[in-house]
N, C-alpha and C positions, 0 to 999 in steps of 0.2 A: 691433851685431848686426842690425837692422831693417836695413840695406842688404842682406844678406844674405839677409832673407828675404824680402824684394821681387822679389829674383833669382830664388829657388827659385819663388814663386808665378808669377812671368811663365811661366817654363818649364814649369810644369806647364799652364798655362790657354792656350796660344800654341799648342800642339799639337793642340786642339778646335777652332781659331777663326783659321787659319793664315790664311786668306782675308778675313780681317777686322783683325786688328793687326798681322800681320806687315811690308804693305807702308809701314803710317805708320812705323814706327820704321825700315822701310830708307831712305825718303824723309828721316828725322830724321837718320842718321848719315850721310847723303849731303849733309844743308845742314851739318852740322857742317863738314864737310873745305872746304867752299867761304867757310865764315863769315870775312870781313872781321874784323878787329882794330883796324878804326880807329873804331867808335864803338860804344856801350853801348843793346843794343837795348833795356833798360827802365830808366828813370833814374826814382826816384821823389823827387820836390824838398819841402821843407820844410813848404808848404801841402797837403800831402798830393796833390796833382796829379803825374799820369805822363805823361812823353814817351816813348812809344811807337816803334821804329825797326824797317824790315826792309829789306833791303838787295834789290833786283832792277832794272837798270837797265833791261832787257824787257818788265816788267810794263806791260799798259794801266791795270789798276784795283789798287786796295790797299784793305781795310777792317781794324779791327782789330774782332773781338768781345768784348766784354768783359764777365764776369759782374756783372750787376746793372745793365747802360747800360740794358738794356730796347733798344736796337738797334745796327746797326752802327756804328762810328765812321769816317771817310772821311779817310783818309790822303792826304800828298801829296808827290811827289817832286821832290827837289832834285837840283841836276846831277850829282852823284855818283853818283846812281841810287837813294838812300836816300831810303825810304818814311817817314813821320812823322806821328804825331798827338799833341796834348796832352789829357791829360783836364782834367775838371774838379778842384777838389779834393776829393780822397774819403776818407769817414772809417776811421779805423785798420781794417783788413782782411787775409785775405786771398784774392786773387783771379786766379779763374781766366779766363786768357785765349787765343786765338790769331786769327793772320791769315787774313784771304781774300784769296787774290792773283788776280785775271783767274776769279774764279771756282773756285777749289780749297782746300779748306783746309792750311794751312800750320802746322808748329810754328814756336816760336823759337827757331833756331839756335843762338843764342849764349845761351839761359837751359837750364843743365841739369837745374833743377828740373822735373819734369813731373808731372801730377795721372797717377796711375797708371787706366787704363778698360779696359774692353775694348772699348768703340768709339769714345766722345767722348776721345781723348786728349787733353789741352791742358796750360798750362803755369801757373806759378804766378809769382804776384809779391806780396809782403807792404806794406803800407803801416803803418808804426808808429804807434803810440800817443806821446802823453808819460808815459804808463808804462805797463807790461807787460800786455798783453789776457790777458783769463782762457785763450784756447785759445795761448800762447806758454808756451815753458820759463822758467819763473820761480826764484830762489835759494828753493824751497821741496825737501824731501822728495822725490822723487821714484819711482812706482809701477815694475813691470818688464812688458816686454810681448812675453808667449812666444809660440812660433809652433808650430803642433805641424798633421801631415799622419797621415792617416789612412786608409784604405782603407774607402772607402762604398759598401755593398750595397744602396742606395737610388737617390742619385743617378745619374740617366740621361746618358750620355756626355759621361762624364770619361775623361781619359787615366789605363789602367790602375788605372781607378778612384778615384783620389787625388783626396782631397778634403782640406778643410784649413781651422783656425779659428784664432784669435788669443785670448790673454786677456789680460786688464790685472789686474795683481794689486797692491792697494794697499801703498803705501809700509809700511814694517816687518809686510809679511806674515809671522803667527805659525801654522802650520799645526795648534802644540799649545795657542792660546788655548783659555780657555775655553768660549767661546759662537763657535758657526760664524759666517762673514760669510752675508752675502746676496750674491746675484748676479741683474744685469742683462747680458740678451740684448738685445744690440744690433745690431740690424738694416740692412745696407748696400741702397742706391735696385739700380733697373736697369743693364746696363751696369757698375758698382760692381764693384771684386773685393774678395776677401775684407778686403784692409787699406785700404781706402777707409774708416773710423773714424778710424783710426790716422796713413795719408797725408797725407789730405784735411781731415779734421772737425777730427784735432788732439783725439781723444776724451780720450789719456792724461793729458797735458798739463792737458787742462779737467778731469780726475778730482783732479787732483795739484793746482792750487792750492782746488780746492773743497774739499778734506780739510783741506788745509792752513788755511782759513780757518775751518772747524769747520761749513761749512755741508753738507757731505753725506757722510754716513755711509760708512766705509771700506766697499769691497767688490768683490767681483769684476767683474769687468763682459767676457761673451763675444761674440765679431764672428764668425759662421761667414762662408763662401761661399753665400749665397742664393738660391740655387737646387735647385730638387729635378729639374730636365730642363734639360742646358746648351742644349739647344731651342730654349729659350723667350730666351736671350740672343742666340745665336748667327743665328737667322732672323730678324734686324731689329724693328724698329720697328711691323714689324704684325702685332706679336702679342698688342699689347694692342685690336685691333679684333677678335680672337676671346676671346670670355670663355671656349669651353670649354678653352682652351689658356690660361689666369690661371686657372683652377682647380684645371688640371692641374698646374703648376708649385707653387702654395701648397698644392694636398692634399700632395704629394711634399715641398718644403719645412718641412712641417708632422711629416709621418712621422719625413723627416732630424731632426730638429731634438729631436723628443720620445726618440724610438729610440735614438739613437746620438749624440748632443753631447751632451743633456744628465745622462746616465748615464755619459758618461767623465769629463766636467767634473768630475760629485760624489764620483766614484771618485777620481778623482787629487786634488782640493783638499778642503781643509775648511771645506764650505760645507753650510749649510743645506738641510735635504730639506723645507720647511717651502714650502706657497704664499704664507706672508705672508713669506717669504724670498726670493722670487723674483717679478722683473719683468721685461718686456717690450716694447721697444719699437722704431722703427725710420723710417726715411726713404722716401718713396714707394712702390716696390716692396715695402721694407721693413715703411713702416707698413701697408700691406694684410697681410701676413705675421701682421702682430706684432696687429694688431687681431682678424685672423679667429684665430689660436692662443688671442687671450689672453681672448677672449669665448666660446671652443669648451672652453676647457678653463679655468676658474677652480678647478679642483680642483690646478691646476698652479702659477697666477698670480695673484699678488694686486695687480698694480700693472700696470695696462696704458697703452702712450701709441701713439700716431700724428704722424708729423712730414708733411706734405705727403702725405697716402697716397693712392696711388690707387687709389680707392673706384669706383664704379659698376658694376661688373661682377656677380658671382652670390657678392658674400659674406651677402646677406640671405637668401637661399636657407638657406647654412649657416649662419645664424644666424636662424634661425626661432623657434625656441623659445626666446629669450633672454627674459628677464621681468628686470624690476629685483630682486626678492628673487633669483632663479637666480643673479643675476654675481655680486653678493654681493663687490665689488672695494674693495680700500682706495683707488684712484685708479686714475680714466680718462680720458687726458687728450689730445686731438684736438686739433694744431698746425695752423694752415695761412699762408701769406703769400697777402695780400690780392691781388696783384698775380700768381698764380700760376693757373694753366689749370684747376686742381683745386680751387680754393677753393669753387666750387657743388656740387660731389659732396660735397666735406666736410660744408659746410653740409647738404645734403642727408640727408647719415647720421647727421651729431647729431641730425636734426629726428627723425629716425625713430627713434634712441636713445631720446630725450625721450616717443616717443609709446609706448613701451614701458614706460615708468618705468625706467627706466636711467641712474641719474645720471652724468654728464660734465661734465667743467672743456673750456669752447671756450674756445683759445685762435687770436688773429688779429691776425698781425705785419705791417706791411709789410715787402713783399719779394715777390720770385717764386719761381721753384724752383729753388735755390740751394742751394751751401752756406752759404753768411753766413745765411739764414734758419737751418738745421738746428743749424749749430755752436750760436747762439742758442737753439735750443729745448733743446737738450739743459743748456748751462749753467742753463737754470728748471727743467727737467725732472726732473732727477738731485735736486738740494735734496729734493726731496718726498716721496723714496722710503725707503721703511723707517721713516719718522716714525713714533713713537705706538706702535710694535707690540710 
């Protein structure tokens, strides 16, 4: 069923953003019809090392990018016209990549896996383990992860309104157990569509053998579409250089989220009305979301996190009156990778956390801003939640 609603979601978000994803995937189904058959554009060998191929006998320059190199990788052609590089070897992942050719970003033709964006599209290539990574489908139990579209009186230009969330419902979900589950909001970065949890992060997956191993508590766990103004996606990259336009987007996000997700969630499943029943948390764009919601409103949340969030803009403002007695949180817990652009803001907001009396777990990974950091946070993150209550 998830291909299916991969579909549905493109069509509905393609529509707002025609001028921005439409021409990569026509560029995508244009390299398909041209793709060569005679060699295998991502070949991942034994040592964990990948040979990298793109086929352009025209091209002057070829790079390949690749998540977590930290920069480009410099390709080189052979007489066929097949572009080539090797990595190093790299450990069990997965990762996203694409080419630069003569200066243009390029998919890969011949890999039909693609990280689903609305504007960084790229592609995906898995490097195995000697045995199964916690974010891989494992012979365990396995959760269900519904897709449901909605009509939102909130969010600012959406096509026809339609907006839309995902939920993961754990394995042998009993709607007439005794005691309700809890539920985790989980928060998707910038750019991000709604099933970037799911696509990307591999959320379900990491819920399903965590259960399975007894280390975190069955429960729901909800991905909306992250925005409260498709605005603030849709006009680039500099709109995080205006903060009244990042406040604008999370006060709206914030509305969405309180208003209308979390009142159908509890309506349709049976789950907890309880704020030590509910947590919150989220990936850059995300984690600014999930931090400013879950420190504004502790009467809602009792477990709050941040994975790479991008801080610095006017969430102190609204969080002015926060006091350590006011949050009054079972955990709150601030990820960042060492190696990531955001890592001084973070630091920055714990410090001011702390001089608040406002307890917080810092956590600091290597990594940059990545998914291979986020999948990671979240397999630590999840364990912690609903403990003790």
């Amino acid at each position: 069923m998830e291909p299916q609603h991969a579909l549905r979601t493109t069509k509905i978000i393609i529509g707002s953003i025609t001028g921005l994803i439409t021409p990569v995937f026509l560029m995508s189904a244009l390299a398909y019809g041209q793709a060569s058959a005679s060699f295998k554009s991502n070949e991942v060998h034994a040592d964990g090392s990948i040979t990298f191929r793109y086929k352009d006998p025209a091209a002057g320059k070829a790079l390949l990018n690749l998540e977590g190199a930290g920069k480009p990788l410099a390709m080189r052609k052979d007489s066929d016209g097949v572009w080539s590089v090797v990595t190093p070897p790299l450990p069990p992942e997965i990762y996203g990549y694409g080419f630069e050719v003569d200066g243009r970003a390029q998919l890969d033709p011949k890999n039909p896996v693609v990280k689903p964006n609305l504007i960084f599209v790229g592609n995906l290539v898995t490097v195995p383990g000697s045995v199964p990574q916690l974010w891989e489908a494992r012979e365990v139990p396995h959760g269900v992860v519904h897709h449901y579209l909605y009509t939102s009186r909130v969010v600012k230009g959406l096509v026809d309104g339609q907006s839309e969330y995902y939920i993961y419902t754990p394995p042998s979900y009993d709607p007439k157990r005794a005691k309700p589950y809890p539920t985790l909001y989980l928060l998707h970065g910038w750019s991000d569509m709604a099933s970037g949890w799911t696509a990307v992060g591999q959320a379900n997956f990491i819920f399903d053998n965590l259960i399975a191993e007894g280390k975190a508590e069955p429960m729901l766990v909800v991905m909306p579409l992250g925005y409260g103004d498709m605005k603030f996606v849709t006009s680039g990259g500099g709109v995080w250089d205006d903060d009244a336009a990042v406040a604008h987007n999370v006060a709206l996000f914030s509305q969405v989220l309180l208003t209308e997700i979390l009142p159908q969630v509890e309506s349709a499943y049976h789950v907890s009305k309880d704020r030590n029943d509910r947590a919150i948390t989220g990936l850059s764009m995300g984690g600014l979301e999930s931090l400013t919601i879950g420190l504004t409103h502790p009467e809602q949340f009792g477990w709050v996190g941040g994975f790479s969030s991008a801080l610095g803009h006017r969430e102190k403002d609204e969080l002015s009156a926060l006091s350590g007695k006011g949050a009054g949180l079972h955990l709150l817990w601030i990820a960042c990778g060492t190696q990531d652009d955001l890592i001084t803001r973070n630091r920055n907001f714990i410090a001011w956390l702390k001089s608040k009396d406002v307890p917080v777990t810092a956590i600091e990974t290597p990594g940059g801003h990545t998914w291979m950091v986020w999948r990671d946070n979240l397999v630590h993150f999840a364990p912690l939640l609903f403990q003790g209550r």
